[in-house]
SEGU-816695 format. One line per field, with one value per residue (C-alpha): x, y, z; residue number from 1; residue in three letters. Coordinates in Angstrom, 3 decimals, decimal comma. Layout:
// residues N
east <- c(X	...)
north <- c(Y	...)
up <- c(Z	...)
n <- c(NUM	...)
res <- c(ala	...)
END
This chain:
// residues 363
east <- c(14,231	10,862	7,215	3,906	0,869	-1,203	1,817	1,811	-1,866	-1,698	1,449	-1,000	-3,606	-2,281	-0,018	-2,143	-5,206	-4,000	-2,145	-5,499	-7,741	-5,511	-4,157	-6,650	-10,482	-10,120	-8,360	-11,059	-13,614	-12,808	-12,660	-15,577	-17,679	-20,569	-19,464	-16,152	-17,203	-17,828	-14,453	-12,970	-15,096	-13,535	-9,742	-10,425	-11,165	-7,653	-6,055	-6,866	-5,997	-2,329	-2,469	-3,027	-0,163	2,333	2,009	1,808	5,172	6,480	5,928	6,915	10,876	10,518	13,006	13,862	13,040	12,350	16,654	17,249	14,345	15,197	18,498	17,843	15,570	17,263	21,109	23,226	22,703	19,429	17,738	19,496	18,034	14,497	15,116	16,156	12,962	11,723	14,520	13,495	10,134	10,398	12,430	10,445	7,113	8,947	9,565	6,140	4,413	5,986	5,910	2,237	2,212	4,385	2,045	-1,209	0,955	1,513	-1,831	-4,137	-1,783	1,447	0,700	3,415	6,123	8,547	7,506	11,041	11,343	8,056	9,649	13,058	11,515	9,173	12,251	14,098	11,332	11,185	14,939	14,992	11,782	13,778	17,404	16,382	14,380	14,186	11,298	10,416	10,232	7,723	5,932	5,262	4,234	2,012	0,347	-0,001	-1,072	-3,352	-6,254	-6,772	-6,867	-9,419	-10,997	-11,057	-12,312	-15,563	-16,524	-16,093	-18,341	-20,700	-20,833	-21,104	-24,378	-26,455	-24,636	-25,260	-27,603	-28,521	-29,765	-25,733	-25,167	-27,610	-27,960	-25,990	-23,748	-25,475	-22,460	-19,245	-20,184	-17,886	-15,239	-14,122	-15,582	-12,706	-10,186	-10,810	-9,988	-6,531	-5,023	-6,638	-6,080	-2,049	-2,469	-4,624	-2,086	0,623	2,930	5,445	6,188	4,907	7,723	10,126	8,017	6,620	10,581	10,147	6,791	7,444	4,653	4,655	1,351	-0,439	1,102	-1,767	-4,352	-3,142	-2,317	-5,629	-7,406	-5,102	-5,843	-9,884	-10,044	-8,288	-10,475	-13,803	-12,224	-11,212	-14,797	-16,899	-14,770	-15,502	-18,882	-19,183	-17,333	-19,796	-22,761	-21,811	-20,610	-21,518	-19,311	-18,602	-17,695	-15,624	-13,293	-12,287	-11,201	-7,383	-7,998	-12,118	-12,273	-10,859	-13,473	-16,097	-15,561	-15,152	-19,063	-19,884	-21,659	-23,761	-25,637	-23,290	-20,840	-19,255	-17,343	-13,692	-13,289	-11,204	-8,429	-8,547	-8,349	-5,297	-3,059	-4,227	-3,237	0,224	1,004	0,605	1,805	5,130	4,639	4,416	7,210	9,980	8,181	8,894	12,174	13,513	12,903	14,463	17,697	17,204	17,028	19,229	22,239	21,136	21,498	25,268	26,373	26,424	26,076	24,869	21,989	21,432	24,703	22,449	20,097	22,902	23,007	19,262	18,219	19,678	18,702	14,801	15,158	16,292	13,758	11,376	11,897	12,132	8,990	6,953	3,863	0,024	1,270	3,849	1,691	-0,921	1,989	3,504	-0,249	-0,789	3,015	2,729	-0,857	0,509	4,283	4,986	2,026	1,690	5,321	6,042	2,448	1,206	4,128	6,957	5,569	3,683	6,709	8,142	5,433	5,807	9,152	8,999	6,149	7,439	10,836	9,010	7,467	10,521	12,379	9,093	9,265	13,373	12,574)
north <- c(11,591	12,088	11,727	12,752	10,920	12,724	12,041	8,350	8,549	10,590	8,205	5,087	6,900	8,250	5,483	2,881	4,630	5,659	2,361	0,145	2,380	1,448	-2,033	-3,764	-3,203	-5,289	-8,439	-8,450	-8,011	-10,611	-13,103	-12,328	-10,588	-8,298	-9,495	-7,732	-5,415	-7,978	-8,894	-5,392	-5,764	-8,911	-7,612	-4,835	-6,858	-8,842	-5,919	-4,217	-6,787	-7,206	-3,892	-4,482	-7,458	-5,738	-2,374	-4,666	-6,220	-2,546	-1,468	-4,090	-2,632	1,138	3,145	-0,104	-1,170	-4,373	-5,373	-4,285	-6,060	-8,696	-9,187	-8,548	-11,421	-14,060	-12,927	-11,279	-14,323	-15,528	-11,947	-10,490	-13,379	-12,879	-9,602	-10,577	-11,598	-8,047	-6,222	-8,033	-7,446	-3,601	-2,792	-5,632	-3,435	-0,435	-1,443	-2,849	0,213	2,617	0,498	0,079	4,206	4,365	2,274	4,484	7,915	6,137	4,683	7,836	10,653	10,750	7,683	9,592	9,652	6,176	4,542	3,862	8,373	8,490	5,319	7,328	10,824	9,215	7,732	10,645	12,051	9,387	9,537	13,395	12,961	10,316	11,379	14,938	14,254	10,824	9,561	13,323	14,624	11,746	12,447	16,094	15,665	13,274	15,353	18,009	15,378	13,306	15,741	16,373	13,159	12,096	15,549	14,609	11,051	12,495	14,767	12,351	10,149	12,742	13,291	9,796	9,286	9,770	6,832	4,244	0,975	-1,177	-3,751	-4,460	-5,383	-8,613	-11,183	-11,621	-14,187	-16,690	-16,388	-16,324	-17,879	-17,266	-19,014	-16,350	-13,381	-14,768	-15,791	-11,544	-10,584	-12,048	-9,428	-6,714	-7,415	-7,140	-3,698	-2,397	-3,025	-1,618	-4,136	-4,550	-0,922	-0,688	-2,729	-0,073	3,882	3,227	3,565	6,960	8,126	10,774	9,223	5,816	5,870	6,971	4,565	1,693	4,335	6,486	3,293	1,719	5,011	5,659	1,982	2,675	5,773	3,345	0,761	3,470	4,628	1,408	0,128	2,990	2,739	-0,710	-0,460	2,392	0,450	-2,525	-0,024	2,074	-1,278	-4,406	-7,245	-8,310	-5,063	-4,235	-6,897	-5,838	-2,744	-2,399	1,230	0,966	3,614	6,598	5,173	5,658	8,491	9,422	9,084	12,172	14,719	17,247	19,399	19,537	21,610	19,357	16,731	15,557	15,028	12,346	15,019	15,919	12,687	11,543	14,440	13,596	9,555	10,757	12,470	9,207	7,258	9,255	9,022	5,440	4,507	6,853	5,273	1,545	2,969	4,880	1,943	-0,358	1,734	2,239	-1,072	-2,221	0,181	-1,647	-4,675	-4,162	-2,289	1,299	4,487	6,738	5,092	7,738	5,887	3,298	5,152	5,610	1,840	1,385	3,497	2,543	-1,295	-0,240	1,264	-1,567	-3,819	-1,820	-1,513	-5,393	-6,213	-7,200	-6,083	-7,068	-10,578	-9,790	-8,260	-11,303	-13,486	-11,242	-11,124	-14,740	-15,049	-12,688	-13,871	-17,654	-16,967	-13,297	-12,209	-15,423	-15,758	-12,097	-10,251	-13,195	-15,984	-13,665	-11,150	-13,261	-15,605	-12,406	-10,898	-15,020	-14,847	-11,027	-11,962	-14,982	-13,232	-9,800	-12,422	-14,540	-11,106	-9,833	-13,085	-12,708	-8,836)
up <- c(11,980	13,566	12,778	14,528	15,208	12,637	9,892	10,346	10,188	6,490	5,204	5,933	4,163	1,384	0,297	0,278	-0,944	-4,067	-5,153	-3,947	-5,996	-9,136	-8,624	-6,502	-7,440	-10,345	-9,338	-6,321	-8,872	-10,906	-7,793	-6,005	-9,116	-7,678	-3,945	-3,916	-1,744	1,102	0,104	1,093	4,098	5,023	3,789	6,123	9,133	8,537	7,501	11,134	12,958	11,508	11,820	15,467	15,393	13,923	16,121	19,406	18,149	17,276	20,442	22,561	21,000	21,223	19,073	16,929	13,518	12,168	11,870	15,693	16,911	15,351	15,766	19,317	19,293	17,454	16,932	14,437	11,939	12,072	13,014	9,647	7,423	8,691	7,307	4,107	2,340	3,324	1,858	-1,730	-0,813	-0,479	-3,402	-6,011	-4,631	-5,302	-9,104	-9,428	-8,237	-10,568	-13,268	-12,795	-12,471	-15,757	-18,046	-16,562	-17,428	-20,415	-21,420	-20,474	-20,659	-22,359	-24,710	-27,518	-24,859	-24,263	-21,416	-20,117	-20,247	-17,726	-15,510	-15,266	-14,629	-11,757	-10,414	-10,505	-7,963	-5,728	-5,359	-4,537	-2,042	-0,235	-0,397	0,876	3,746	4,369	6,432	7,975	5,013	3,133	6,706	5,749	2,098	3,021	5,810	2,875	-0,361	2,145	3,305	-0,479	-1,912	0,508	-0,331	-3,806	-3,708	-1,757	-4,189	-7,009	-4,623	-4,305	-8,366	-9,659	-7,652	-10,165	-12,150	-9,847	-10,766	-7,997	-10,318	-11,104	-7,134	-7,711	-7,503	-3,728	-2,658	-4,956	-8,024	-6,000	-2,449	0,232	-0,668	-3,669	-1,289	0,739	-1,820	-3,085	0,186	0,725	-1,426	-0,247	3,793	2,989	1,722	4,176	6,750	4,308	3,365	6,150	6,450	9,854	11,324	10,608	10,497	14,209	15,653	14,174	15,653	18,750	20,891	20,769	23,329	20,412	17,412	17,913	17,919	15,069	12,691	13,344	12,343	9,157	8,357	8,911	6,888	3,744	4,336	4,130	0,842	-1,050	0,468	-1,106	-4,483	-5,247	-4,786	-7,015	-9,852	-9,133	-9,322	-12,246	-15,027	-13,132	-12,703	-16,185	-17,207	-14,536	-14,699	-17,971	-17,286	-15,821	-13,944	-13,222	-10,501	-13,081	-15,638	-13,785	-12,875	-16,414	-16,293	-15,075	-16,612	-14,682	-17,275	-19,598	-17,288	-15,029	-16,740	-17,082	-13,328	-13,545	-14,296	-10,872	-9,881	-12,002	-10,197	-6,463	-7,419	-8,969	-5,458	-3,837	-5,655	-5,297	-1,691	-1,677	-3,966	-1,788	1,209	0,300	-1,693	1,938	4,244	1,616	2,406	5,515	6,342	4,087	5,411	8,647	7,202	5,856	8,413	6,908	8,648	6,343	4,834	2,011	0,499	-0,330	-2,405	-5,019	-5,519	-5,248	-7,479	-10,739	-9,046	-9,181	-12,782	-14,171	-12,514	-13,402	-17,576	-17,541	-16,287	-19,313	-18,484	-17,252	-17,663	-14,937	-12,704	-12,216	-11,395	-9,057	-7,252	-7,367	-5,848	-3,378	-2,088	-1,603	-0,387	0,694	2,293	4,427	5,591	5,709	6,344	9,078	9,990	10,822	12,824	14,748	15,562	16,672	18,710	20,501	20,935	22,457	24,615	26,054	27,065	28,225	30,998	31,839	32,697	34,738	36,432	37,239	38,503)
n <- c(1	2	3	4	5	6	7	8	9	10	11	12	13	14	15	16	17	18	19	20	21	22	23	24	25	26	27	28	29	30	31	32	33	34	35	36	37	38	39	40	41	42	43	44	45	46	47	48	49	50	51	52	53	54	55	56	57	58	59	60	61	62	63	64	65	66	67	68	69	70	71	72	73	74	75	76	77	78	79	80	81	82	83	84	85	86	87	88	89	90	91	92	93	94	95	96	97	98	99	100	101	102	103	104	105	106	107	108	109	110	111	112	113	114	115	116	117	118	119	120	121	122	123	124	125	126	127	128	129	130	131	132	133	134	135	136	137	138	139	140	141	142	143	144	145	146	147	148	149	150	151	152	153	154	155	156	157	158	159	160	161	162	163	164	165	166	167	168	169	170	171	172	173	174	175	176	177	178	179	180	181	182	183	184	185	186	187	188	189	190	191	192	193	194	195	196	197	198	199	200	201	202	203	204	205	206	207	208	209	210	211	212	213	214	215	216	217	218	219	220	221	222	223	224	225	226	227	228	229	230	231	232	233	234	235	236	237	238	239	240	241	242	243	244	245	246	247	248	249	250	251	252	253	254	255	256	257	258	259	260	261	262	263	264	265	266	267	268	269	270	271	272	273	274	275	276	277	278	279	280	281	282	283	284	285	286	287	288	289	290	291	292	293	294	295	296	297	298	299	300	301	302	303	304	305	306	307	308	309	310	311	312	313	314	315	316	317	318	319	320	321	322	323	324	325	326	327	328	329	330	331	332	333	334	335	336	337	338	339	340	341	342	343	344	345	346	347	348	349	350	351	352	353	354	355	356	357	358	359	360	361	362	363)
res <- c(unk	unk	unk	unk	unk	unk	unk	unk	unk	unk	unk	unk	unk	unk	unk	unk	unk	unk	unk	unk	unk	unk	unk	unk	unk	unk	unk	unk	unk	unk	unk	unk	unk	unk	unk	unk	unk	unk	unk	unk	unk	unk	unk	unk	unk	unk	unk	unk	unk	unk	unk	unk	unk	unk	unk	unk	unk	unk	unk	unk	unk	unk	unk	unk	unk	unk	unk	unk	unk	unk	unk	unk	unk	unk	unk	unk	unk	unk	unk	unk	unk	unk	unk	unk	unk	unk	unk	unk	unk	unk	unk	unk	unk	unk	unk	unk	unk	unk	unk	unk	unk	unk	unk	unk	unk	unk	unk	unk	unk	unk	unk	unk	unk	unk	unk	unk	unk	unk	unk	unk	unk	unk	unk	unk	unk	unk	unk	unk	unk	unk	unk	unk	unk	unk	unk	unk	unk	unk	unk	unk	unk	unk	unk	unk	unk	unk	unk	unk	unk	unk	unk	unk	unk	unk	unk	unk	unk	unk	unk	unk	unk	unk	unk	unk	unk	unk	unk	unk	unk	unk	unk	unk	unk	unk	unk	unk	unk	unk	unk	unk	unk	unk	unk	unk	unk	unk	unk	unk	unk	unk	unk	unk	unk	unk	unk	unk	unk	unk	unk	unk	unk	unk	unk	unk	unk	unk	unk	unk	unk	unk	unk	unk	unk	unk	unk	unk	unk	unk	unk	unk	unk	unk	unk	unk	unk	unk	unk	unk	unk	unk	unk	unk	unk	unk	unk	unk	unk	unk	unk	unk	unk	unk	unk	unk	unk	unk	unk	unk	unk	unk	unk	unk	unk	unk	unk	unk	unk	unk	unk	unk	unk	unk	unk	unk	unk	unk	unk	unk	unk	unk	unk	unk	unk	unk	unk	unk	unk	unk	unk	unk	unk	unk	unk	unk	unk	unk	unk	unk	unk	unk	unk	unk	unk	unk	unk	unk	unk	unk	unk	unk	unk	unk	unk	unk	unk	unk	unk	unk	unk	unk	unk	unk	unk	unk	unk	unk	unk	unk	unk	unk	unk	unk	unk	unk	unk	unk	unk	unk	unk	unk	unk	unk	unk	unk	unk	unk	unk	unk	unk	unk	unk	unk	unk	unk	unk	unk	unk	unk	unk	unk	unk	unk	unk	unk	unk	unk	unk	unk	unk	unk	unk	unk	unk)
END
């Protein structure tokens, strides 16, 4: 399984794009109020540079993902139960995220159909995207999905200009100081860099001479995106408003209305985020297996789908709900993201660095 430059670019894109659009405007909203947007400034900034950390690390071990590098590391042992908390990671993310797709489907769509039918037929989809193809595949549909989402998300820029307030921006700084500005960004700077996925889909890239250039520009173009939506939510209901509102982004753009003619765009919308969405759910859902047949030793990694799977679904009906979600944010901000996002890869990139010079030195 191979991927291209461009590919890895568009998987970075469109998977984190259209989950930050509907899980993270709000929570950064109701943090940093009318600042948020320095907070996606700020989120950015740490998001490039783990970007930067993580790709460094990646390519210090061409052709290996994050179980061979780090069993190669630290031994069979420890180097499979650094990998462990990642494993959990990737397939809770993987429940969260289509959970948080099923209750949208649900709430603005199909509200007559049950929401356990919607969570079943989505994973039905994310199955047959990664069973089929694996990573090449996910590579190619989002190569195709990515273009147009960004495509879209211009032109709704482009329309809702006529909505904005600048009044609703003010007053600066004054209400949330930088503290909160930099409390909103925590969140934010661990999906920008895509949780943890980078440690495994740069093995796969053809050229690695480009991965570190290629990430950092797929991580940009997110950054632009998520940047430029929150300030439109900001500018079109203020603050208060906004944090009230569990998917702002398709609400405002809801608001237009161009002579009477052009309205409803958020249909468009809805489709584009349903595509990645997909795309990010088989993403996290393939290197969940793929890791995880690494992890026990299996050949054939597409074995593991058939136990994952069913694994997700369940985990996935039982969350409760909202109340779920704000715990799993406030968790993964103070454990996960630290240990995972910042302390492990950076022990790693040490520990590769220091031994890449003792065998220079020996040579």
């Amino acid at each position: 399984m191979k991927l291209s430059g461009t590919q890895l670019v568009w998987i970075i894109v469109t998977t984190e794009t259209g989950a930050m659009i509907g899980l993270r405007i709000t929570p950064a909203i109701q943090v940093a109020k009318q600042d948020a947007w320095l907070s996606m400034i700020i989120g950015g900034i740490i998001g490039v540079s783990l970007t930067f950390l993580v790709v460094h690390l990646c390519t210090l071990h061409p052709n290996q993902t994050l179980f061979q590098f780090s069993q190669a590391l630290l031994g069979k042992w420890l180097g499979r139960l650094i990998v462990l908390p990642y494993l959990v990671s990737w397939y809770i993310l993987t429940a969260v995220l289509l959970r948080a797709f099923a209750d949208f489907i649900h709430l603005i769509l199909l509200n007559r159909t049950p929401l356990w039918l919607i969570i079943l037929l989505s994973i039905g989809l994310v199955t047959y995207l990664s069973y089929t193809s694996g990573i090449t595949g996910i590579g190619r549909f989002c190569e195709l999905v990515g273009p147009l989402i960004i495509f879209t998300m211009i032109v709704s820029f482009i329309l809702i200009v006529q909505n904005l307030k600048l009044h609703n921006l003010l007053p600066f700084y004054a209400d949330s100081e930088w503290m909160n500005i930099l409390k909103g960004s925590i969140a934010p700077a661990y999906w920008f860099s895509g949780p943890f996925v980078l440690l495994v889909i740069v093995s796969f890239v053809q050229n690695t001479k480009k991965v570190l250039s290629k990430s950092i520009l797929g991580v940009g173009i997110t950054i632009f995106v998520i940047f430029t939506a929150t300030l439109i939510v900001l500018l079109v209901f203020g603050p208060n408003l906004s944090t009230k509102l569990r998917f702002p982004y398709f609400s405002a753009v809801r608001t237009i209305d161009i002579l009477n003619f052009i309205q409803n765009a958020d249909i468009f919308l809805m489709f584009i985020w349903i595509f990645g969405v997909i795309a990010q759910a088989s993403l996290y859902f393939f290197i969940a297996s793929y890791e995880m047949a690494n992890w026990i030793n299996v050949k054939d990694w597409r074995k593991i789908i058939w136990f994952g799977a069913p694994a997700i679904a369940i985990i996935t009906i039982l969350i409760p709900g909202v109340s779920a979600f704000t715990l799993f944010d406030e968790f993964w901000t103070a454990v996960v993201f630290p240990v995972c996002g910042i302390g492990i890869p950076l022990f790693l990139w040490t520990l590769s660095a220091v031994k890449k010079k003792a065998y220079e030195k020996k040579v």
